[in-house]
N, CA, C and O atoms as CSV, one atom per row, in Angstrom:
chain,resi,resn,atom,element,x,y,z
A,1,UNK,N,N,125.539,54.145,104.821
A,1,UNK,CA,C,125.016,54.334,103.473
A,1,UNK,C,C,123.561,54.790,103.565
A,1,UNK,O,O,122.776,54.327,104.393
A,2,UNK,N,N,123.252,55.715,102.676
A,2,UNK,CA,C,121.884,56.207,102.842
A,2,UNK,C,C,121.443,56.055,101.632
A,2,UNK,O,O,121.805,56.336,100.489
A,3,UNK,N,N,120.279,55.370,102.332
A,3,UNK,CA,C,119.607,54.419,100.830
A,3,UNK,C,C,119.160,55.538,99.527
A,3,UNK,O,O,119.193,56.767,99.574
A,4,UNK,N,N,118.902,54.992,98.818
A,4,UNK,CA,C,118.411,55.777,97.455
A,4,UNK,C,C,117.125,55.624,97.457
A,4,UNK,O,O,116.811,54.686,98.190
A,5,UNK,N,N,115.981,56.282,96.815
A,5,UNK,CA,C,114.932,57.176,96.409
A,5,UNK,C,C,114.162,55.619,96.752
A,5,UNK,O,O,113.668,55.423,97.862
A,6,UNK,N,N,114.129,54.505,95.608
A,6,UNK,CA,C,113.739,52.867,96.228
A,6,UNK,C,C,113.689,52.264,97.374
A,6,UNK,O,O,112.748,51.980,98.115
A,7,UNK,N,N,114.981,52.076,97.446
A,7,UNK,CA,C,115.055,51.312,98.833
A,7,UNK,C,C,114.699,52.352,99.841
A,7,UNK,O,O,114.300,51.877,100.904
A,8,UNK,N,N,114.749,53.784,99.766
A,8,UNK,CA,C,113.769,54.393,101.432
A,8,UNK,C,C,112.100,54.410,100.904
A,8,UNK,O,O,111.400,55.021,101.712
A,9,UNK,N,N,111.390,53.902,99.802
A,9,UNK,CA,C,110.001,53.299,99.839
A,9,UNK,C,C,110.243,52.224,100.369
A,9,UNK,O,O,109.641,52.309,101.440
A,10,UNK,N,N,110.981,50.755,100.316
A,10,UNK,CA,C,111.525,49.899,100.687
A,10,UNK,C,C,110.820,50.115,102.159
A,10,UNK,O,O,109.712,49.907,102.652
A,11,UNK,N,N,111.899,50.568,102.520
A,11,UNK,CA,C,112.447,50.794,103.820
A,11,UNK,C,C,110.890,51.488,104.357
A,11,UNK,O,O,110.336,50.664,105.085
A,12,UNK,N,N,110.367,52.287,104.256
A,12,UNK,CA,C,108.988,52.918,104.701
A,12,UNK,C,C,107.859,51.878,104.355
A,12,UNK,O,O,106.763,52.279,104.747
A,13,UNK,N,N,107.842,51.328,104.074
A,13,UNK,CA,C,106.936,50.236,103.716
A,13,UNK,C,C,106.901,49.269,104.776
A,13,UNK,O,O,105.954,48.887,105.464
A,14,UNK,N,N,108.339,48.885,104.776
A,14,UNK,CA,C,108.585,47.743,106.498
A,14,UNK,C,C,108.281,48.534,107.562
A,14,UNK,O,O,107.956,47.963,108.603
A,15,UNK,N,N,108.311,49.592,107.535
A,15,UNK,CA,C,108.558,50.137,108.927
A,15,UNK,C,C,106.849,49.947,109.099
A,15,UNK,O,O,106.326,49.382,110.060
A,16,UNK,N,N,106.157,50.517,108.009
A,16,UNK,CA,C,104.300,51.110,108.106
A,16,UNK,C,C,103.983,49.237,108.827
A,16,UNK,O,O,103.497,48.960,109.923
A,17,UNK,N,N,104.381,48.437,107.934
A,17,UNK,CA,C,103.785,47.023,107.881
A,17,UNK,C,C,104.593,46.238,109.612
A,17,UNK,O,O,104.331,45.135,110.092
A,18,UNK,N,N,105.362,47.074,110.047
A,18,UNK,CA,C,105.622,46.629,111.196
A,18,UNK,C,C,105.048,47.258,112.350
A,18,UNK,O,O,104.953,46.706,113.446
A,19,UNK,N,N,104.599,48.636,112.035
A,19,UNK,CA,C,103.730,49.088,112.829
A,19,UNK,C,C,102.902,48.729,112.967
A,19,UNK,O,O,102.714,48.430,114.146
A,20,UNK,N,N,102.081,48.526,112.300
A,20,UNK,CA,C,100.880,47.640,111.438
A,20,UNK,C,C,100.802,46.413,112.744
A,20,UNK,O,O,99.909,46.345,113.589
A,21,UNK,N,N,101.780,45.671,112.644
A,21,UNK,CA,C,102.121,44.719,113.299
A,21,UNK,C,C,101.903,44.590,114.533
A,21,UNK,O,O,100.962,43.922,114.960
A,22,UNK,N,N,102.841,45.284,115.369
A,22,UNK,CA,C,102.846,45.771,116.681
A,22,UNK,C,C,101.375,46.339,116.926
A,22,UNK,O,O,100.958,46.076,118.054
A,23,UNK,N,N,100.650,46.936,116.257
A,23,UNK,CA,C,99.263,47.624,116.926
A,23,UNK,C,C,98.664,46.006,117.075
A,23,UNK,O,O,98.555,45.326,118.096
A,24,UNK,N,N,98.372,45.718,115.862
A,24,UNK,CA,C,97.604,44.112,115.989
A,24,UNK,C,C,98.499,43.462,117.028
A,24,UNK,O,O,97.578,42.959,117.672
A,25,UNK,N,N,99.309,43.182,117.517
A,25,UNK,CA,C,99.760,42.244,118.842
A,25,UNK,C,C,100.133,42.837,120.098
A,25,UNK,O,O,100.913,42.592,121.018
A,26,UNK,N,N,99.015,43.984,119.695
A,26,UNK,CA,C,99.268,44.675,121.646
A,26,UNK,C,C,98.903,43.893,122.362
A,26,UNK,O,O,99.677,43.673,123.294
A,27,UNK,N,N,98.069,43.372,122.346
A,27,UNK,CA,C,97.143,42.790,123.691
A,27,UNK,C,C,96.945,41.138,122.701
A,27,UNK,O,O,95.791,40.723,122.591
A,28,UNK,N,N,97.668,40.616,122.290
A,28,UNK,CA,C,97.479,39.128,121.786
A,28,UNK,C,C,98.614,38.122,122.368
A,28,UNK,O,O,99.760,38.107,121.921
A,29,UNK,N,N,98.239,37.433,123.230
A,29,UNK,CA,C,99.351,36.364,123.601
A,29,UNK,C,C,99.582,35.153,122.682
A,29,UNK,O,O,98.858,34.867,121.727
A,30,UNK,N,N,100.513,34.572,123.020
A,30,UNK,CA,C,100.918,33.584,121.784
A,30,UNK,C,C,99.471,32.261,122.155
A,30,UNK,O,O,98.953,31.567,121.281
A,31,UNK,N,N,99.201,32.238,123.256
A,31,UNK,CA,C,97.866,31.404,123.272
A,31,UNK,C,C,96.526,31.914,122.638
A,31,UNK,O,O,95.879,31.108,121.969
A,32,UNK,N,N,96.176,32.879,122.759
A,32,UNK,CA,C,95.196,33.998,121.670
A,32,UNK,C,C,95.600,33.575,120.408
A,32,UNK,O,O,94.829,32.941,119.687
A,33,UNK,N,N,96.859,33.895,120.030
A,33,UNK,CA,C,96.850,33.821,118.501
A,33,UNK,C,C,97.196,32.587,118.539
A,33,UNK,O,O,98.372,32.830,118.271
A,34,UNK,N,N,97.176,31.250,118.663
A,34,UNK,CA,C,97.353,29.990,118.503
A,34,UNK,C,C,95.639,29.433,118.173
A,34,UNK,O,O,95.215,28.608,117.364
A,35,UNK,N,N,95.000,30.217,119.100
A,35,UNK,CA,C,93.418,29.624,118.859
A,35,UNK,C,C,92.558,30.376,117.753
A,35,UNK,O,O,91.526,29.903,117.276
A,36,UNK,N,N,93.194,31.801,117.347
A,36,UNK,CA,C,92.736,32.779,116.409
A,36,UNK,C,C,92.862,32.688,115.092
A,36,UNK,O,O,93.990,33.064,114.771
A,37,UNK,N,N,92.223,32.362,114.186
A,37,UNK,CA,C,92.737,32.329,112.953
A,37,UNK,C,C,92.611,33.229,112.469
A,37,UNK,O,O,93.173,33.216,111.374
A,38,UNK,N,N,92.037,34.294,112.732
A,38,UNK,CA,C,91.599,35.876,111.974
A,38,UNK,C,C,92.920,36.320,112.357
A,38,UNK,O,O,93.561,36.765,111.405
A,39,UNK,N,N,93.592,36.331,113.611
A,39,UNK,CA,C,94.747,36.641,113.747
A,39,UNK,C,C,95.479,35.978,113.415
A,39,UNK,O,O,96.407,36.773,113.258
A,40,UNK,N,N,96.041,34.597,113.018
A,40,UNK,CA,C,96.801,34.042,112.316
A,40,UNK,C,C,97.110,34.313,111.106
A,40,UNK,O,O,98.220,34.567,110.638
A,41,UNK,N,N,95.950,34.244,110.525
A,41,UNK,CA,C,95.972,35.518,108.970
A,41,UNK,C,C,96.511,36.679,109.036
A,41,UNK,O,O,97.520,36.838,108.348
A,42,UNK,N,N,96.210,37.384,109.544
A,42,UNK,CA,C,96.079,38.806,109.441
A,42,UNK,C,C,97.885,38.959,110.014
A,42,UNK,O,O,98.562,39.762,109.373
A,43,UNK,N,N,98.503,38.281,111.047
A,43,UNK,CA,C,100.186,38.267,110.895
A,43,UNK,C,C,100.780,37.790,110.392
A,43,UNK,O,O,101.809,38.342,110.003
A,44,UNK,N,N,100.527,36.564,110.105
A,44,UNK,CA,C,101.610,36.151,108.877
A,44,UNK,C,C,100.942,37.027,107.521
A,44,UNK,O,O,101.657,36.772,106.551
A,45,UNK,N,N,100.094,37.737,107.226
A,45,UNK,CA,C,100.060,38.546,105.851
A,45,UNK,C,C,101.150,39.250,106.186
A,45,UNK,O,O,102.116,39.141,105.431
A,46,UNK,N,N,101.254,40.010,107.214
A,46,UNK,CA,C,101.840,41.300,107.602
A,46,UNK,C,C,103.688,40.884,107.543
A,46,UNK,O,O,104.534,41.638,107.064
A,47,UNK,N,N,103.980,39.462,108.183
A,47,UNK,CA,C,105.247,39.258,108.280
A,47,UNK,C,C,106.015,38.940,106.686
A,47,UNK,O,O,107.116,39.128,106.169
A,48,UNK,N,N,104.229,38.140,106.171
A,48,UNK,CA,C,104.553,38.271,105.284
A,48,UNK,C,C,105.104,39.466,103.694
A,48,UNK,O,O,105.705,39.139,102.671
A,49,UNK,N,N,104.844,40.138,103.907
A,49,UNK,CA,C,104.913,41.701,103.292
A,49,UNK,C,C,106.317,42.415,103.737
A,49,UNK,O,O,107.012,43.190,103.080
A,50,UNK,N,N,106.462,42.042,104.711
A,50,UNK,CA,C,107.667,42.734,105.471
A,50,UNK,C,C,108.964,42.083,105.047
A,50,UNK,O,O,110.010,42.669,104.769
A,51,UNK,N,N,108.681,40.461,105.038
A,51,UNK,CA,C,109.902,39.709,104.110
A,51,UNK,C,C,109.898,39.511,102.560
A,51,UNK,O,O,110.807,39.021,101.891
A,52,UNK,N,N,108.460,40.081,102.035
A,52,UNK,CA,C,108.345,40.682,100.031
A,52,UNK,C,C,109.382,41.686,100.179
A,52,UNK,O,O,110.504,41.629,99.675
A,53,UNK,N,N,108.917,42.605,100.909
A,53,UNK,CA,C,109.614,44.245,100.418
A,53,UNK,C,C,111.499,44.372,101.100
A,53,UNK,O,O,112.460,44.990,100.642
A,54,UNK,N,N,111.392,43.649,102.102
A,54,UNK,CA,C,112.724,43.537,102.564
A,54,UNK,C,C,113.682,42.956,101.399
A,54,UNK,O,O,114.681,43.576,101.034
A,55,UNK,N,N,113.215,41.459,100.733
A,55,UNK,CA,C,114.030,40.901,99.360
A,55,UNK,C,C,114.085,41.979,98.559
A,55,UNK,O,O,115.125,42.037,97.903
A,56,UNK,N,N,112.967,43.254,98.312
A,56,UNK,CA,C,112.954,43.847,96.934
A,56,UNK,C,C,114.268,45.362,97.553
A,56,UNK,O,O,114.730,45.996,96.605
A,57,UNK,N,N,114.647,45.718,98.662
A,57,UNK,CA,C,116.144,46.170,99.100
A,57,UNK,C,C,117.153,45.984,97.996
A,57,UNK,O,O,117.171,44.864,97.486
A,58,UNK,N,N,117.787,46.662,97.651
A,58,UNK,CA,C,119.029,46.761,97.009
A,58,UNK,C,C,120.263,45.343,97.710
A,58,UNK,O,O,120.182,44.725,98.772
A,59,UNK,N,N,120.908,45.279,97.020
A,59,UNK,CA,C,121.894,44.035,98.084
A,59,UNK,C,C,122.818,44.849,98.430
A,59,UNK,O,O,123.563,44.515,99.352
A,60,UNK,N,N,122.999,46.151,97.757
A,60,UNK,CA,C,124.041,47.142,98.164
A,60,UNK,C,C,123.449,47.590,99.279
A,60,UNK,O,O,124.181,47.192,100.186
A,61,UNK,N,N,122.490,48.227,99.778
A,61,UNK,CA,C,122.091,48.779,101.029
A,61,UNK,C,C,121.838,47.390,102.162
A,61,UNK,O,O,121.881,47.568,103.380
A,62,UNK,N,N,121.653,46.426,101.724
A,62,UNK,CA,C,121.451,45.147,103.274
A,62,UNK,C,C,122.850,44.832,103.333
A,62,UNK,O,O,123.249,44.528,104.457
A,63,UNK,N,N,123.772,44.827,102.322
A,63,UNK,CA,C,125.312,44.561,102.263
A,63,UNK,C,C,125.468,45.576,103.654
A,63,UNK,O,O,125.642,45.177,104.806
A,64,UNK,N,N,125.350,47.043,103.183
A,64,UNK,CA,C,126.058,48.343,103.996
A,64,UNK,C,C,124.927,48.319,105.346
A,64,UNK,O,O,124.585,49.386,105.854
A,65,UNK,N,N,124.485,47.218,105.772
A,65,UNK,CA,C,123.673,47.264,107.300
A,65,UNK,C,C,122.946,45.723,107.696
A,65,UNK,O,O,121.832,45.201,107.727
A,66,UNK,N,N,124.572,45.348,108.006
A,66,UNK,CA,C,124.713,43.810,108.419
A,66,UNK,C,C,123.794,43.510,109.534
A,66,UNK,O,O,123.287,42.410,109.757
A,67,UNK,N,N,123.587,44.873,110.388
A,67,UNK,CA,C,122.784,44.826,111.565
A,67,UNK,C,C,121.253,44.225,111.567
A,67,UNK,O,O,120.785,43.548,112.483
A,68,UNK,N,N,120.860,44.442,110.877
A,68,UNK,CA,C,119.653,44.511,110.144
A,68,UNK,C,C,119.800,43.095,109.950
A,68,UNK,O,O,120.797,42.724,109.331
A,69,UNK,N,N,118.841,42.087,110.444
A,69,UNK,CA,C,118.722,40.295,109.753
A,69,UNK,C,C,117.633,39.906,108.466
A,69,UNK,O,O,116.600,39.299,108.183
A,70,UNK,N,N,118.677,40.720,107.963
A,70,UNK,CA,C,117.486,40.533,106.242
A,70,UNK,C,C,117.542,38.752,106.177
A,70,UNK,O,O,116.610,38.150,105.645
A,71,UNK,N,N,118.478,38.163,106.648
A,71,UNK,CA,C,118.095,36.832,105.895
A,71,UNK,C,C,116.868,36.323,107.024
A,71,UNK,O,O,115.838,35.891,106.506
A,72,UNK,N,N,116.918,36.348,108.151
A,72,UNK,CA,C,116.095,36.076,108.883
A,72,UNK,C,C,114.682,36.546,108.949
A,72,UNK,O,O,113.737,36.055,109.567
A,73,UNK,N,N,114.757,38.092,107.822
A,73,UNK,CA,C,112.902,38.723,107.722
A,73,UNK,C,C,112.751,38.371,106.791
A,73,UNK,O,O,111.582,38.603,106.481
A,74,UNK,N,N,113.708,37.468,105.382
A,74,UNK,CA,C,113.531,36.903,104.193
A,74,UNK,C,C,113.172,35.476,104.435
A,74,UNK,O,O,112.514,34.735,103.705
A,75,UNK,N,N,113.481,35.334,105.082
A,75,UNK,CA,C,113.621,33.437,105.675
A,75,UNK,C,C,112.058,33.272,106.128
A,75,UNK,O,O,111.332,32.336,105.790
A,76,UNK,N,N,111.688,34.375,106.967
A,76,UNK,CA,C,110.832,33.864,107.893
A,76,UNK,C,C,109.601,33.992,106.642
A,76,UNK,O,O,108.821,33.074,106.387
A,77,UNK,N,N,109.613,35.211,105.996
A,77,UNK,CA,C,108.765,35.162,104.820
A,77,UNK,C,C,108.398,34.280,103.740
A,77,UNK,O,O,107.413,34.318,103.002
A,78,UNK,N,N,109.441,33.418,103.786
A,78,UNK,CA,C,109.749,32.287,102.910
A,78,UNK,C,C,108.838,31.135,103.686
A,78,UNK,O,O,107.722,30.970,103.194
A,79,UNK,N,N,109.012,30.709,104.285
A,79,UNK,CA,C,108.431,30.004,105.294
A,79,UNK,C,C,107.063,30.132,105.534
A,79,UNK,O,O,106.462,29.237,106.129
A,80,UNK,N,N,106.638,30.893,105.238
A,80,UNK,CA,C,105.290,31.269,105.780
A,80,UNK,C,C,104.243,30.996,104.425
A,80,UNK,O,O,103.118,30.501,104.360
A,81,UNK,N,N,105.075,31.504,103.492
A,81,UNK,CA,C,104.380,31.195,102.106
A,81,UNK,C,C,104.532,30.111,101.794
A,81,UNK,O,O,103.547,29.687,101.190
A,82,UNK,N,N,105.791,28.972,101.974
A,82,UNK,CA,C,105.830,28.152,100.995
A,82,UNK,C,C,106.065,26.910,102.252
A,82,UNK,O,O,106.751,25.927,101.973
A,83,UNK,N,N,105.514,27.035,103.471
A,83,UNK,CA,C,105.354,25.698,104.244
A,83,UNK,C,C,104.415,26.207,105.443
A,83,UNK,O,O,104.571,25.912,106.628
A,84,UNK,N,N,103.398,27.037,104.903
A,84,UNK,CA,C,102.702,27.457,106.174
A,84,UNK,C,C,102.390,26.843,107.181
A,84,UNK,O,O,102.778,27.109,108.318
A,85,UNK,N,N,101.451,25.711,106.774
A,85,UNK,CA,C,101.348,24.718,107.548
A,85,UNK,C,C,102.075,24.086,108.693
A,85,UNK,O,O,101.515,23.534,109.640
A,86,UNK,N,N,103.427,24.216,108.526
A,86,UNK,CA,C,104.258,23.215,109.111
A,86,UNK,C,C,104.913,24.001,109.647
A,86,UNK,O,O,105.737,23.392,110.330
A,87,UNK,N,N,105.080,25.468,109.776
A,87,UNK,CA,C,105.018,27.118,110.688
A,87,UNK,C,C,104.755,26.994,111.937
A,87,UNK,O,O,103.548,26.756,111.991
A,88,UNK,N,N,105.219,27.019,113.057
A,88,UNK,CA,C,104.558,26.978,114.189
A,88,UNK,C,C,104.910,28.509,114.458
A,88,UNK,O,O,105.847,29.139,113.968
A,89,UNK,N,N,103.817,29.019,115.466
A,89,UNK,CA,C,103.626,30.471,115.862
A,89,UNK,C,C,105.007,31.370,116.088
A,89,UNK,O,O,105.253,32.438,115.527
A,90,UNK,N,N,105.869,30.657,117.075
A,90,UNK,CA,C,107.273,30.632,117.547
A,90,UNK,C,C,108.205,31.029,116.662
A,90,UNK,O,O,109.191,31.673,117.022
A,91,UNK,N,N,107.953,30.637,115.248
A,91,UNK,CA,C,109.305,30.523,114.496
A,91,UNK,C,C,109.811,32.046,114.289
A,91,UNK,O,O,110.868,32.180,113.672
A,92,UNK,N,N,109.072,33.333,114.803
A,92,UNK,CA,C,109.353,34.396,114.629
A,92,UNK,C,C,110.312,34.365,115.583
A,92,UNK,O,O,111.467,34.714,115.335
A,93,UNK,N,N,109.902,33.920,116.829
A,93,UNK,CA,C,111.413,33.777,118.120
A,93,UNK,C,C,111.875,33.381,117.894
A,93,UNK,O,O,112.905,33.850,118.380
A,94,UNK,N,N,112.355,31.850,116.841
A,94,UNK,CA,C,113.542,30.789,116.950
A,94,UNK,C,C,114.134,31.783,116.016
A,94,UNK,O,O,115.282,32.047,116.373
A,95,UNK,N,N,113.748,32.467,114.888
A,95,UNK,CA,C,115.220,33.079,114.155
A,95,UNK,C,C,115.635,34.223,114.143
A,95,UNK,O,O,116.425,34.807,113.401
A,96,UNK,N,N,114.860,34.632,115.316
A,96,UNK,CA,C,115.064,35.978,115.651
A,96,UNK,C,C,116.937,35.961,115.943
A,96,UNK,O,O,117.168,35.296,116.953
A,97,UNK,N,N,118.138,36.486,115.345
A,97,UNK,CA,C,119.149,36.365,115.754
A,97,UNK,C,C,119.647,37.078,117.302
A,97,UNK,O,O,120.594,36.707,117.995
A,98,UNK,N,N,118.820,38.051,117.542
A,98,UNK,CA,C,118.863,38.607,118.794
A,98,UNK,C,C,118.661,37.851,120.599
A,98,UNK,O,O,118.994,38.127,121.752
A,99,UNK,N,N,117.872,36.736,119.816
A,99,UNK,CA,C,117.257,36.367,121.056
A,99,UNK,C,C,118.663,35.243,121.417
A,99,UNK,O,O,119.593,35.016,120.643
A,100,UNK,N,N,118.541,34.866,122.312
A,100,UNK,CA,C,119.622,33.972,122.915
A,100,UNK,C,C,119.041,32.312,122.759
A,100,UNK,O,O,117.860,32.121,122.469
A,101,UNK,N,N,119.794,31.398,122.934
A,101,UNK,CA,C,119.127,30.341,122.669
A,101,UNK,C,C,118.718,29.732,123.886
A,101,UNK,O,O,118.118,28.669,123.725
A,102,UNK,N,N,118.917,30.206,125.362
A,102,UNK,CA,C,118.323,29.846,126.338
A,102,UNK,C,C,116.833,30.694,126.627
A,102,UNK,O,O,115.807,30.239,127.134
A,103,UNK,N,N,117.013,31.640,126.282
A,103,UNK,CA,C,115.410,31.957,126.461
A,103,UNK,C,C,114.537,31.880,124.739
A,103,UNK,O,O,113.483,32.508,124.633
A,104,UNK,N,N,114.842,31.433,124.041
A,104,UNK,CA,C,113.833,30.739,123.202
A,104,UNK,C,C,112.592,30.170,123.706
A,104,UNK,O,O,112.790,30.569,124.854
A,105,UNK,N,N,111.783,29.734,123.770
A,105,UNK,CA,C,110.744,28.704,123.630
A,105,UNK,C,C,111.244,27.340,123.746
A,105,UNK,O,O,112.329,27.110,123.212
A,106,UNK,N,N,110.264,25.809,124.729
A,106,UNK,CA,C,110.881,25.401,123.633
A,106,UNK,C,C,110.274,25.047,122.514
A,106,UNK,O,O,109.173,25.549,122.288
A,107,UNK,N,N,110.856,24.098,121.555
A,107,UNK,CA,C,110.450,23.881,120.497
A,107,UNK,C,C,108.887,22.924,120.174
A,107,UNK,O,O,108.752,21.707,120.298
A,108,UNK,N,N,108.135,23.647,119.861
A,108,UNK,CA,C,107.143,22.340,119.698
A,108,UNK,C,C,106.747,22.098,118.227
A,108,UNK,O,O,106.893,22.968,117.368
A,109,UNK,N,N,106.131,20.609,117.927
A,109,UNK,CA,C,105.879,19.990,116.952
A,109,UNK,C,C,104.645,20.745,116.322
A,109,UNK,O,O,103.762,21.164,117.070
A,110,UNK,N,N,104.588,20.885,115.253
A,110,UNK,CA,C,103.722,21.638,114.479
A,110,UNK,C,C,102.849,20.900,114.340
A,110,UNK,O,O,102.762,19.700,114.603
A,111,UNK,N,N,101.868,21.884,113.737
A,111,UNK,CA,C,100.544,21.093,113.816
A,111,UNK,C,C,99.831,20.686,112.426
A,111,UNK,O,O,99.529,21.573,111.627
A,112,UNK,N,N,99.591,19.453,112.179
A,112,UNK,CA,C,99.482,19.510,110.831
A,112,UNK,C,C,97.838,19.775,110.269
A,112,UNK,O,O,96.765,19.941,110.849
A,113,UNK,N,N,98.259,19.717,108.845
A,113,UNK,CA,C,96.462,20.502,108.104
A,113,UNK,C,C,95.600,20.067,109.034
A,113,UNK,O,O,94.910,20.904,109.616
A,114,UNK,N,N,95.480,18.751,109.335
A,114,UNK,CA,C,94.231,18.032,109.827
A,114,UNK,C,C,93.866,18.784,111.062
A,114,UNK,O,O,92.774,19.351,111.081
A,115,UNK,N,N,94.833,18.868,112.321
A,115,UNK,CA,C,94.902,19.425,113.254
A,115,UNK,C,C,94.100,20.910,112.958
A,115,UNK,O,O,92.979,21.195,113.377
A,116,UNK,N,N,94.628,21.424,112.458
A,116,UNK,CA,C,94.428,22.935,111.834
A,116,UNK,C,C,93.079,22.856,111.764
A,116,UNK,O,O,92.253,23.508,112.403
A,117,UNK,N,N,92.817,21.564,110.509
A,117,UNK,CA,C,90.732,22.313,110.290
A,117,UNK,C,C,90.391,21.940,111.533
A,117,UNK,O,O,89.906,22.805,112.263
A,118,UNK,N,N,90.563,20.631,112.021
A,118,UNK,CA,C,89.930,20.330,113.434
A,118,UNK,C,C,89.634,21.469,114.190
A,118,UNK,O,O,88.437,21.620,114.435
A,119,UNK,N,N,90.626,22.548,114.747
A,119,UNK,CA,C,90.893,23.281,115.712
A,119,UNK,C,C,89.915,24.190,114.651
A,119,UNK,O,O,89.120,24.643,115.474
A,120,UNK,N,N,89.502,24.710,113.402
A,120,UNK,CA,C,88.838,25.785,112.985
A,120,UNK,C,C,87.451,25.355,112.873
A,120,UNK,O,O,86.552,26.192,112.793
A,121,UNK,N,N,87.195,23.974,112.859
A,121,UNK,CA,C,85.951,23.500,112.553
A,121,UNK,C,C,84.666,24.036,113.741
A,121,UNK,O,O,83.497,23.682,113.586
């Protein structure tokens, strides 16, 4: 199915905001951005944007490209806005559906507000 006139702004929008993405985490390891908050910001805005415009998709075009883990770039967006805090860096790998569950990460305990200003103070 080839999207309509919307969903390919849609669709060009994720792609710009994932590029976007990838330039900012050339050279950032998950220990960099664990101690970075300019970079902590600045990707979850970006992941965040990528799981806005992905929901605003037609359900007819994510229907016709199962391939594609809209619930997982909707999910993760969800998450980020409405439990940031409690987000650990990782959670882009844990729902990544691609990744396997032996090479995941493992899981660690999030870090809460307090932790957070501590570490920015």
């Amino acid at each position: 199915m080839r999207p309509d006139e919307r969903d390919a702004a849609f669709l060009w929008e994720m792609r710009r905001a994932a590029a976007d993405c990838l330039e900012m985490a050339r050279d950032l390891t998950l220990e960099r951005l664990e101690q970075d908050m300019i970079a902590q910001y600045a990707m979850s805005k970006v992941v965040e944007l990528i799981g806005e415009t992905a929901n605003k998709v037609s359900t007819g075009y994510r229907s016709a490209h199962p391939e594609i883990p809209w619930s997982a770039i909707i999910g993760l967006r969800h998450r980020l806005v409405h439990d940031y805090w409690r987000t650990p860096w990782t959670a882009d790998l844990e729902c990544h559906p691609a990744r396997r569950a032996e090479d995941r990460p493992a899981a660690r305990p999030a870090a809460s507000p307090a932790t957070r200003r501590r570490r920015l103070a």
